[in-house]
N, C-alpha and C positions, 0 to 999 in steps of 0.2 A: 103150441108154438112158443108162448114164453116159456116153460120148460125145457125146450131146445136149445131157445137162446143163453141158459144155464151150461148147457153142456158145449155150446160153441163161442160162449161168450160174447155175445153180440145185446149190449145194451140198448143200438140205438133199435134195433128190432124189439125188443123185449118193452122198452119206451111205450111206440106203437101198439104194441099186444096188449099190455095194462089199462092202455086208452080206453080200445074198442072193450074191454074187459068190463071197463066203470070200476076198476079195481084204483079205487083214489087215491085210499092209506100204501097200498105200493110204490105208486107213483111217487107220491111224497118222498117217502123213504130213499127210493132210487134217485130221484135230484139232491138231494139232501146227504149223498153216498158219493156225490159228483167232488167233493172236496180230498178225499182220499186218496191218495198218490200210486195207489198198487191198484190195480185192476181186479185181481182174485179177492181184493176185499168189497171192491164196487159189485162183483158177482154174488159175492157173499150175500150180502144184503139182500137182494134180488133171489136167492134162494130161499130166504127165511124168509118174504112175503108169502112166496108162494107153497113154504108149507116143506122142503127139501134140505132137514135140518142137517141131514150127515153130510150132503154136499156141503153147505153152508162152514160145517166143522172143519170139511179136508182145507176146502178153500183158504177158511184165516189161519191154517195151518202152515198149508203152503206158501203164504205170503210171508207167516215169522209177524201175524197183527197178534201176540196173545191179550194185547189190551182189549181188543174187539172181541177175540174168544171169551175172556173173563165173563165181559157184559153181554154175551150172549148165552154161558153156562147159566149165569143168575137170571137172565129173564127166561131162563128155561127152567127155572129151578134147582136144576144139578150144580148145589153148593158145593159138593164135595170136588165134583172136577172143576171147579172156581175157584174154589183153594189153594189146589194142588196146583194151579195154572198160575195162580197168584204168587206163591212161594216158590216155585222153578222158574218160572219164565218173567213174572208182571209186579215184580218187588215195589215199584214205583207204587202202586195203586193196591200193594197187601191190606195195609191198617184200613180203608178205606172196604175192602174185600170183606176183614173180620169187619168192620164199623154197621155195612148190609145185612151180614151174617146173623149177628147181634142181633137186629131188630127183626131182620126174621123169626125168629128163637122168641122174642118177648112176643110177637103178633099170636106166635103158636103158645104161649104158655109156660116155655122152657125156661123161669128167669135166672136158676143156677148154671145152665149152659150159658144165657145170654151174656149175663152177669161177667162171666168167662172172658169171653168173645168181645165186650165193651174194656175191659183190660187191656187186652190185645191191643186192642186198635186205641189205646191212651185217649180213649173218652170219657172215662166211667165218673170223672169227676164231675160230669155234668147229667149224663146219661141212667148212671146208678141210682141218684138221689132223686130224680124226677119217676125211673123205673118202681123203687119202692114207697114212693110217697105216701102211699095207701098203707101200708104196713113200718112203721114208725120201729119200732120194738129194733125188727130185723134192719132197718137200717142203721139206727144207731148201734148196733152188733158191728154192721159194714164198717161203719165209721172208725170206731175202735179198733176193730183189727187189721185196718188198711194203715193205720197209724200218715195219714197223709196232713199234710198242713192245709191245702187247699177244702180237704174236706171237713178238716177239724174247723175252719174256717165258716163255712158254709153250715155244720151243725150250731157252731155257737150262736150265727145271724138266728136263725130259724128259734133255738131257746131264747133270745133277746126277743125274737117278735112274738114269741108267747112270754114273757113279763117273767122268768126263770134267768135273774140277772147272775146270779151266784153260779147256777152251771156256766150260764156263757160265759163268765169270766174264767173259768176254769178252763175251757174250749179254747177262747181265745189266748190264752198264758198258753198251751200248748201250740198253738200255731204262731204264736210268737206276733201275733198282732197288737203291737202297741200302742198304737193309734188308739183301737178302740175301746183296749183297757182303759189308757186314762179318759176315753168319752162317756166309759160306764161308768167309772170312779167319779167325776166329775158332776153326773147325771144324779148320784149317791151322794154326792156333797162330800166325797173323800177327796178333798185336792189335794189335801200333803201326801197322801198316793199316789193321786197324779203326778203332783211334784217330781218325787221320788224315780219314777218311772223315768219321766219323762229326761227326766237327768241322766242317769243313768244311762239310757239307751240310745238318746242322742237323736231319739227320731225325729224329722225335719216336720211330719205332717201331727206328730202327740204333743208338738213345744206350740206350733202353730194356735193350735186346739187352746192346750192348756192358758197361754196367753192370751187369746181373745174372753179366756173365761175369768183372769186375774182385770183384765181390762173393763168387763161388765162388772166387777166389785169395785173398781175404781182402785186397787194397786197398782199404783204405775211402776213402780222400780221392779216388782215381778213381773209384768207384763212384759215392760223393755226387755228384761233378761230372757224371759223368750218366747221374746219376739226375735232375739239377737240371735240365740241358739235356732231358731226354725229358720236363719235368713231372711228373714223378712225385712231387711233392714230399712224400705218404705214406711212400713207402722211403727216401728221404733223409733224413727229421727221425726212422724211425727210426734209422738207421745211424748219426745222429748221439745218439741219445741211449743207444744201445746204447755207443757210443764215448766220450762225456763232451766230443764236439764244441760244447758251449755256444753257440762266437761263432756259429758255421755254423747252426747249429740255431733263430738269433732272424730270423736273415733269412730263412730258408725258411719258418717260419710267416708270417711276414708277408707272404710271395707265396702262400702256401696258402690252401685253405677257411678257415671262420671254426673248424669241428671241428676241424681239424690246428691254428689258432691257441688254441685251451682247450687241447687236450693238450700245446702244450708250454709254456702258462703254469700245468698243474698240475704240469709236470714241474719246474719253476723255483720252485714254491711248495715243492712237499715237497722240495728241495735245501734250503731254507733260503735263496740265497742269490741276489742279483741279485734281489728282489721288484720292481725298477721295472720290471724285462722284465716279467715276471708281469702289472703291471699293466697295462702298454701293450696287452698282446696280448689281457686280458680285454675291455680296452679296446677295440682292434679288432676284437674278434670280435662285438661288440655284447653284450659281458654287462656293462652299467653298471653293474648291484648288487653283483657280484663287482666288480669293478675298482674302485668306492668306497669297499667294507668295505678292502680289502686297504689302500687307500689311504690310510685312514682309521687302521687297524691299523697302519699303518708309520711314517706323517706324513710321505707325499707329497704335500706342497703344489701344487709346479709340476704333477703328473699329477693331482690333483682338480680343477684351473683348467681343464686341456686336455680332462676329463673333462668338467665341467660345460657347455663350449661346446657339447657333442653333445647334451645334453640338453635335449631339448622337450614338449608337451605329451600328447606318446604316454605319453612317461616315467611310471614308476610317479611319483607324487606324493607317498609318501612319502622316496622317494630324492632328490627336489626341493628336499623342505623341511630334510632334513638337508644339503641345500649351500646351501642358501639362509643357513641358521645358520652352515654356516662362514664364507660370507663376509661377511655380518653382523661376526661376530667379529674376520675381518678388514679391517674398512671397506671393504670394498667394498660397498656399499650397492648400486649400479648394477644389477650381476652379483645380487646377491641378488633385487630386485625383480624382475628378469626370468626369475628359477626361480622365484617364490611368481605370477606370473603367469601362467606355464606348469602349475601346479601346480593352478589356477585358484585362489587364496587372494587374491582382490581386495580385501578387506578390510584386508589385513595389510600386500599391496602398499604400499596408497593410506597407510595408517597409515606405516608406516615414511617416505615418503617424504613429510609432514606431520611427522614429528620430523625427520626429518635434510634436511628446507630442501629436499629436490632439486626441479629443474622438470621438472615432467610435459609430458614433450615428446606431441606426437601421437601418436607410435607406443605409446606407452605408456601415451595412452587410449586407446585403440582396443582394445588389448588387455584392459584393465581391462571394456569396454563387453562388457555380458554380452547375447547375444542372446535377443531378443523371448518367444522360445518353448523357449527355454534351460530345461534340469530343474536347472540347478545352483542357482538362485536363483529365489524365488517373484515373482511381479511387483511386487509390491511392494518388497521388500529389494529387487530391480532397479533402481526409478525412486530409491530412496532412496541406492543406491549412485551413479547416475549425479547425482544432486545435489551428493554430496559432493565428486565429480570435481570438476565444475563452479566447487564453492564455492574449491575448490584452485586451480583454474586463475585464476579472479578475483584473490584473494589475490597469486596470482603475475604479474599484467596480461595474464595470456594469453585475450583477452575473447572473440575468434574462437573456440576451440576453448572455452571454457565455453560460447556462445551455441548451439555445436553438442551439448552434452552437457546444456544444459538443455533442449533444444527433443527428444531423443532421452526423454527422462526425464517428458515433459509439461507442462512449465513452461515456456508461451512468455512470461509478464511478467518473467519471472527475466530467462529468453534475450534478451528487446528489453532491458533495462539492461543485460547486457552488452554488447548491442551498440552502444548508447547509450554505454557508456564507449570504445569503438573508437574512436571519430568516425570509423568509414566510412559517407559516408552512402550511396552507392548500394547495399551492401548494407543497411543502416538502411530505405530507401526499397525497397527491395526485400522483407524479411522481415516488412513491415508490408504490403506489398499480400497477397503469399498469405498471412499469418495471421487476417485479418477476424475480428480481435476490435479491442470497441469501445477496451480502455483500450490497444490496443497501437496503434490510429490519433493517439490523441490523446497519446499519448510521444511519435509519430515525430512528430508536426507540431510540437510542442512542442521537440523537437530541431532541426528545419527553420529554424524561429523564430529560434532562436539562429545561425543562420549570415547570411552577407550575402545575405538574400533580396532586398536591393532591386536587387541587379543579375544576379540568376538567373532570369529569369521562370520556369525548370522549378521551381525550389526553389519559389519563388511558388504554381506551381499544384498544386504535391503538398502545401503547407500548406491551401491551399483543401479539396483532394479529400480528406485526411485528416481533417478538422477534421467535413467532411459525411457523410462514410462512418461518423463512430465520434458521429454525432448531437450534436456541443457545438459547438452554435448558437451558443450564451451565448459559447466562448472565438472561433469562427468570425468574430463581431461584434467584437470585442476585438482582432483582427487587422487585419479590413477599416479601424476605427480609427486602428489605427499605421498603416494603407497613406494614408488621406488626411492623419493629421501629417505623414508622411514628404512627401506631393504637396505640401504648402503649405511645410514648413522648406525641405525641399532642391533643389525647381524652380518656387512661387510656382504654381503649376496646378491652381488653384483648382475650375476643372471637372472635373479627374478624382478631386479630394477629396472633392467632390461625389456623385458618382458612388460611390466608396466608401464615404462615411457613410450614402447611402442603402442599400447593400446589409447595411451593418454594423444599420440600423435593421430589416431586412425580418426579419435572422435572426435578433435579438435578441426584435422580437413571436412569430417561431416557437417561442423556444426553450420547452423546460420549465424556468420559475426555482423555485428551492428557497422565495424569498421574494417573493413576487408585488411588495412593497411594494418590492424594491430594483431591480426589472426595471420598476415603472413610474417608479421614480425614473430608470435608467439612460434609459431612450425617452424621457422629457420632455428629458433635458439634449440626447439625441442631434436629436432634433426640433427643439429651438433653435438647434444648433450649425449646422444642416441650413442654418436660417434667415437666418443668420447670415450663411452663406457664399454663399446663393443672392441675396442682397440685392446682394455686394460681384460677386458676377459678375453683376447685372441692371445694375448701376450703371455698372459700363466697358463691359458692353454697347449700352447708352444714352448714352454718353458721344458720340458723331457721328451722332445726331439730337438729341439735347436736353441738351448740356453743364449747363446749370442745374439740372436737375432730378440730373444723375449726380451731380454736385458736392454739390448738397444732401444726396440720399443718404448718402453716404461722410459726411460731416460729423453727420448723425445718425447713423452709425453708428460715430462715436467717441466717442458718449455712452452708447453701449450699456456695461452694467458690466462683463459677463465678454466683452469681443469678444477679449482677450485668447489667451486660453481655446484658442480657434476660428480667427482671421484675426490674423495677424501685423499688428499696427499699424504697424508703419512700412511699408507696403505701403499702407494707406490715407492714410497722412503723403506717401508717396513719391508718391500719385496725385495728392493735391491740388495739392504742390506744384510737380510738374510742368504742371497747370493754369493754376495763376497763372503760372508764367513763360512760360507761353505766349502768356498774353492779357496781357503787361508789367506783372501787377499785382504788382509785387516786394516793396511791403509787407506783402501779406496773405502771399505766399510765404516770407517770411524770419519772419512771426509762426509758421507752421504747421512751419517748421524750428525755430524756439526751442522752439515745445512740441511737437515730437519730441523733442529733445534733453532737453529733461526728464523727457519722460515714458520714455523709450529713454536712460536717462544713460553706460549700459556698451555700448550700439549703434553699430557703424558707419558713419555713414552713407551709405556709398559702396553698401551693401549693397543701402537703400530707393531713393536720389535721385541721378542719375548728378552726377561733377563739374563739366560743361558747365552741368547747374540752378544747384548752386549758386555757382557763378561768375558766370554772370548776374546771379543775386540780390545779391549784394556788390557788382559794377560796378553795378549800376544806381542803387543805395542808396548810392554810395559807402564802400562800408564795405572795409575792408581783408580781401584772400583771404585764405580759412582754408589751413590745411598738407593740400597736394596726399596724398590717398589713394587707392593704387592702385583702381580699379573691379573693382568684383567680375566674378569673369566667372561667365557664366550656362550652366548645361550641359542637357543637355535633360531631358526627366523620363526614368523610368523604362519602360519599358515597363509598357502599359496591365495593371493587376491585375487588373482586371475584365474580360479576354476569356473566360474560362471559368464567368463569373458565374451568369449566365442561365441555362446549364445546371446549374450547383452549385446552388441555388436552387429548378429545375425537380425534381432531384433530392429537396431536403430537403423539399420538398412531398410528394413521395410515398412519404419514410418514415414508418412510422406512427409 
């Protein structure tokens, strides 16, 4: 029945079968087979109780267990298929394969095969020497021609423990054991051998040695020296203070622990004497409270300086503020603010450096800048501190770094004046789009304003979009304004003045006026002006279909009272009189230059009426040339103000 249960693989029957069997050690096996993740190796097992080796072999084949085949080849003895399962399939467990192999071969007698095989498997250093124990001759043969240092090692022990110092020094010089040369040389009473050696090769556990051996002669200067070279620097800073070595004794603390550098800056405090050693070493040992008091106690000034540099905001902070007051005391102002800032004493910081004039550089606010969710300061003392920064950096022109500590503090009207005081304006134009507040659009446009916007169309349209985004229609209209003065003084283009004064009218009926009375005074003048200007451009536009009617035009609209106002009169002077010289009437020409010239008494005239007109008018009239004036030259207008209009416009219609 458990035989079947091999071929139908049925364990838990097979269980049962070994029970009734009294078959124990199966049993065993078979619980003990319950940890295996593959089935055909659980069967395995269960095959090789019962004696069914070649199933047993298909099985952990089948599975791909070669590690369970391995250890099943060897407890069957078939080393050669162990091997060969080892080196194809079970590399993990090879050296381990040869390590078995090995001492099989010794059990049988084999020890030049074993000998082999303990190679293999990289044990032989221990395995070899124990194998030949009994045959001394042939091992030190082994030793020799294996040329190993582990073994060479292991021979020279073995000659030292047979009282053969002279070989094992040999043995050992070959394996490069220096330790134990200078412990033989030493044991021989060759210490300047030792010495030598130990010098030489720098070894940490042969100076060790050798020192403790100058220490039992009582040389302490060789002893220190090493002790110093082993690291030891415990037995050396004692031997030096057991000896009253002082100078020996500051430099080896100071390659030691921070513990061996306390104990021999308490050893230099209770001397009384050399307390700058004292302090240095408290110093580097990191005990700043000790090395300040002491420093403090002595009046080491140069070692309170070099002390304070190490100190940061880890520092205890009352230890801060007592350097921070010496150097106060001694003008150092600098150095003090950067301990009361470490200290975290922002307050005191900022104050001190408000009496004694210094400029708070960046790094110096920054550290002042107390964070968001900081326990050291309530939020409010927070925004209140980062004002006063602010108000300092102003004071001191530094308007970048206040606009950055007022906008940190929540004051962006603060922050845009200062940047307003910069005159940088792309970030000006920049801190005004992401801020969207109303009174920070109409600063920045207002600053915009003041720059040369008639030849920046960007600056142009960031006064537009500003002016619309922060809803002051009223100042919005008061620009479009200067834009068509500017189209009629500085390029006589009249339609784009036009064009502008209508826009400046649209946003002015939008705006909300504070005095309804002074917003319909403002639209009637602009609606005249409107008028004014649409007349002087219907008129030259009619001017080559119906010259009489343009002419008349223009002529009543030099009787208008404020054209002034609106339309540059000599422009209307300049038209007509080029009219008449065109049609030879040289009288009426030269009457409408006299009353230019009266009425324009400080005007140029070269400005209105080219020189060719009025040279005409003189030769025809006979009248003697006036004094030649250079012609003005005419540059072209500006770029159009109004291309982003209609949108600006579309926009302020649908704010509410």
């Amino acid at each position: 029945m458990a035989r079947m249960c091999v071929k139908t693989q049925r364990l838990d029957v097979a269980k049962v079968c070994l029970g009734n069997m009294g078959h124990a050690r199966g049993a065993r096996a078979l619980r003990e087979a319950e940890r295996e993740p593959e089935l055909e190796a659980r069967v395995a097992v269960l095959a090789t109780q019962l004696g069914m080796l070649e199933d047993a072999e298909q099985l952990y084949r089948k599975c791909k267990r070669y590690d369970l085949l391995n250890k099943f080849y060897q407890a069957a003895g078939q080393w050669q298929k162990a091997l060969k399962v080892a080196e194809c399939h079970d590399r993990v467990h090879l050296r381990s394969t040869y390590h078995h192999y090995a001492g099989h071969l010794e059990a049988s007698a084999d020890c030049s095969r074993a000998l082999s095989y303990y190679e293999k498997s990289d044990t032989h250093r221990f395995e070899v020497p124990r194998m030949l124990s009994e045959d001394l001759p042939s091992l030190e043969l082994y030793v020799n021609k294996m040329k190993d240092k582990t073994l060479w090692r292991w021979w020279a022990q073995y000659l030292e423990s047979q009282g053969e110092m002279d070989a094992a020094l040999h043995y050992y010089e070959l394996a490069q054991d220096h330790f134990s040369l200078v412990r033989i040389h030493c044991f021989q009473g060759n210490v300047q051998k030792a010495a030598q050696i130990a010098n030489e090769t720098g070894n940490l556990a042969a100076s060790y040695h050798l020192a403790r051996q100058y220490e039992s002669q009582e040389e302490v200067g060789q002893a220190v020296h090493f002790y110093t070279r082993a690291q030891a620097f415990k037995n050396a800073i004692r031997l030096c203070k057991e000896n009253s070595l002082d100078d020996q004794l500051m430099n080896l603390a100071l390659l030691s622990s921070p513990e061996d550098m306390i104990e021999a800056a308490r050893y230099y405090e209770e001397k009384g004497m050399q307390m700058d050693r004292a302090v240095m070493l408290y110093h580097k040992a990191g005990h700043f409270s000790k090395a300040l008091e002491l420093a403090f106690t002595t009046q080491q000034f140069v070692a309170l300086q070099l002390i304070a540099e190490d100190l940061d905001e880890t520092s205890d902070p009352a230890l801060l503020a007592r350097c921070s007051d010496f150097f106060i005391e001694h003008r150092q102002y600098e150095r003090a603010v950067e301990l009361l800032l470490a200290a975290r004493k922002y307050r005191e910081a900022l104050q001190l450096c408000l009496e004694q004039n210094m400029s708070i550089t960046e790094e110096m606010a920054e550290k002042m800048t107390v964070a968001k969710d900081s326990s050291d300061l309530p939020e409010e003392s927070r925004r209140e501190l980062l004002e006063q920064i602010a108000n300092c950096c102003m004071r001191q022109g530094s308007y970048h770094l206040a606009t950055k500590k007022y906008t940190q503090a929540g004051n962006k009207l603060k922050a845009m004046r200062a940047l307003l005081k910069s005159g940088d304006t792309e970030k000006i134009t920049f801190f005004a789009s992401v801020s969207r507040q109303k009174e920070i659009y109409i600063m920045a446009a207002n600053y915009l304003q003041s720059l040369d916007w008639r030849k920046e169309p960007e600056i142009m349209r960031n006064i537009i979009s500003f002016y619309t985004k922060g809803r002051a229609l009223d100042l919005l209209a008061g620009f479009y304004d200067a834009c068509a003065q500017v189209e009629i003084d500085e390029y006589q283009n009249y339609d784009k003045a036009h064009g502008a004064l209508t826009e400046a009218y649209k946003c002015l009926a939008k705006a909300k006026a504070k005095s309804p009375l002074d917003q319909e005074t403002r639209l009637a003048q602009l609606q005249s002006r409107m008028a004014l200007v649409k007349r002087f451009i219907q008129a030259r536009r009619t001017y080559t279909e119906d010259p009489k009617e343009s002419i008349k035009q223009c002529e009543l609209l030099l009787e208008e009272p404020d054209l002034d106002s609106t339309i540059r009169i000599g422009d209307v002077y300049g038209f007509l009189v080029e009219h008449y010289v065109r049609m030879e009437e040289y009288q009426t020409a030269y009457r409408f230059l006299e009353e230019m010239r009266r009425r324009l008494p400080l005007a140029n005239m070269s400005y209105y009426v080219s020189p060719r007109a009025v040279d005409a008018v003189h030769q025809g009239l006979g009248l003697p040339l006036p004094r030649t004036v250079p012609e003005r030259v005419c540059h072209n207008s500006m770029e159009d103000p109004r291309e982003p209009d209609e949108e600006v416009v579309e926009e302020a219609d649908d704010d509410p």
